[in-house]
C-alpha positions as CSV (number, residue, x, y, z in Angstrom):
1,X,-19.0,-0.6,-6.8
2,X,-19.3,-1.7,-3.2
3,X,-16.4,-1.2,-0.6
4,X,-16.0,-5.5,-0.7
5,X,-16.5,-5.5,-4.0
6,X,-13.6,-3.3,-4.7
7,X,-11.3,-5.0,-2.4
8,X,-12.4,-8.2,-3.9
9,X,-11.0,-7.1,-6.8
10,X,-7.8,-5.6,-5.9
11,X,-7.0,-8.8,-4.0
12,X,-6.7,-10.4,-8.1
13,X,-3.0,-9.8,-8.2
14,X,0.0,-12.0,-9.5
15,X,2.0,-13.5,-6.9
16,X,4.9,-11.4,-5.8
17,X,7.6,-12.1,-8.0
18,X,10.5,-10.8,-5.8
19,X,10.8,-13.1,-2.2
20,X,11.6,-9.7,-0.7
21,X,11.1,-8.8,3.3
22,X,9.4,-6.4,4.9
23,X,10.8,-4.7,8.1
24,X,8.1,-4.4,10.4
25,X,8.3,-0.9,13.0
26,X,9.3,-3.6,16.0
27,X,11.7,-5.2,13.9
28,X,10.1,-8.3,12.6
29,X,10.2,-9.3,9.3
30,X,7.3,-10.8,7.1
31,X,7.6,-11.2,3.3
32,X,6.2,-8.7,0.9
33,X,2.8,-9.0,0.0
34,X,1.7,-6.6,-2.9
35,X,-1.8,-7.4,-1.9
36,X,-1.6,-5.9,1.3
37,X,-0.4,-2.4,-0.4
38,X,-3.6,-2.8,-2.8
39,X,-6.3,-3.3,-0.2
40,X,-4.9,-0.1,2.0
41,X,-4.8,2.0,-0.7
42,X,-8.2,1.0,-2.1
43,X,-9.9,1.6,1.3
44,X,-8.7,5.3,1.2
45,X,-11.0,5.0,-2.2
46,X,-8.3,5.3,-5.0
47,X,-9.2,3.1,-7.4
48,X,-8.0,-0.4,-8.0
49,X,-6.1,0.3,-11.1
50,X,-3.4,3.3,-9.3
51,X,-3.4,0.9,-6.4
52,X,-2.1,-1.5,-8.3
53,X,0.5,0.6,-10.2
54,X,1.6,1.7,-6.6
55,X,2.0,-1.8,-5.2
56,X,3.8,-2.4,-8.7
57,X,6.2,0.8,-8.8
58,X,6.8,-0.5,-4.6
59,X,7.8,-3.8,-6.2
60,X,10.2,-2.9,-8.7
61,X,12.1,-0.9,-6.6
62,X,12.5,-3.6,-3.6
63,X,15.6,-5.4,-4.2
64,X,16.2,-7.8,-0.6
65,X,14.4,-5.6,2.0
66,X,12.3,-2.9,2.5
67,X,10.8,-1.3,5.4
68,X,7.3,-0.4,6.1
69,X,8.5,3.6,6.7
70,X,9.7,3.4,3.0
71,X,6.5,1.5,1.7
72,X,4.7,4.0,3.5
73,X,7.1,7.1,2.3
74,X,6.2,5.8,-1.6
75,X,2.9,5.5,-1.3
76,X,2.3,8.7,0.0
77,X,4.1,10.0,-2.6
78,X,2.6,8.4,-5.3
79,X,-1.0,9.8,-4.0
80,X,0.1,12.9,-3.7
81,X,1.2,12.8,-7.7
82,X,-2.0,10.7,-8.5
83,X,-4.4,13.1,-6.7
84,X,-3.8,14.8,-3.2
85,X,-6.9,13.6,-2.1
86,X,-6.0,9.9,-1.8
87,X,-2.8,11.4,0.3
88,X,-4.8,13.0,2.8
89,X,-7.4,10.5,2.8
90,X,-5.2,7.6,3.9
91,X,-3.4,9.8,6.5
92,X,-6.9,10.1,8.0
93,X,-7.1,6.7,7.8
94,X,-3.7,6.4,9.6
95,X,-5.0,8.7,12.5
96,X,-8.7,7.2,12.5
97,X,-8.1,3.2,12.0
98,X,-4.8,2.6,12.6
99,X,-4.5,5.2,15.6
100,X,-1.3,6.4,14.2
101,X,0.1,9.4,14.8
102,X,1.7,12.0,11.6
């Protein structure tokens, strides 16, 4: 399956049923959007399925607020259960793409 394809398909989600915010690293807040959990972790390659579980398990656990540290902390740690690979493959993404530093 092609790189579009697969984020074509991740992008088929339910709407988010919690009106939850996420707290953005400056301090701005934005509503949560599962689908932007699903795409990231399916351009690290995991597949579509675990990306959704992850966006879910993210989900369930936001209750008001949530910052992007935690989303982050929980997906990381889900990838690391899942298969270490995914883990160190979106860190490089991180430090590649998103010119983050670890």
């Amino acid at each position: 399956m092609t790189e579009e394809k697969r984020i074509a398909e991740a992008k088929k989600v339910a709407a988010p049923v919690v009106k939850a915010q996420v707290i953005k690293r400056d301090g701005r807040t934005e509503e949560f959007i599962p689908e932007k959990i699903i795409v990231s972790i399916v351009k690290v390659g995991a597949p579509v399925d675990l990306a959704r579980q992850i966006a879910k398990d993210i989900q369930s656990k936001v209750k008001d607020k949530i910052s992007t540290a935690e989303i982050r902390r929980i997906v990381l740690e889900d990838l690391r259960k899942s298969r270490p690979l995914f883990e160190q493959e979106w860190l490089i993404y991180e430090r590649v793409v998103k010119k983050k530093k670890q």
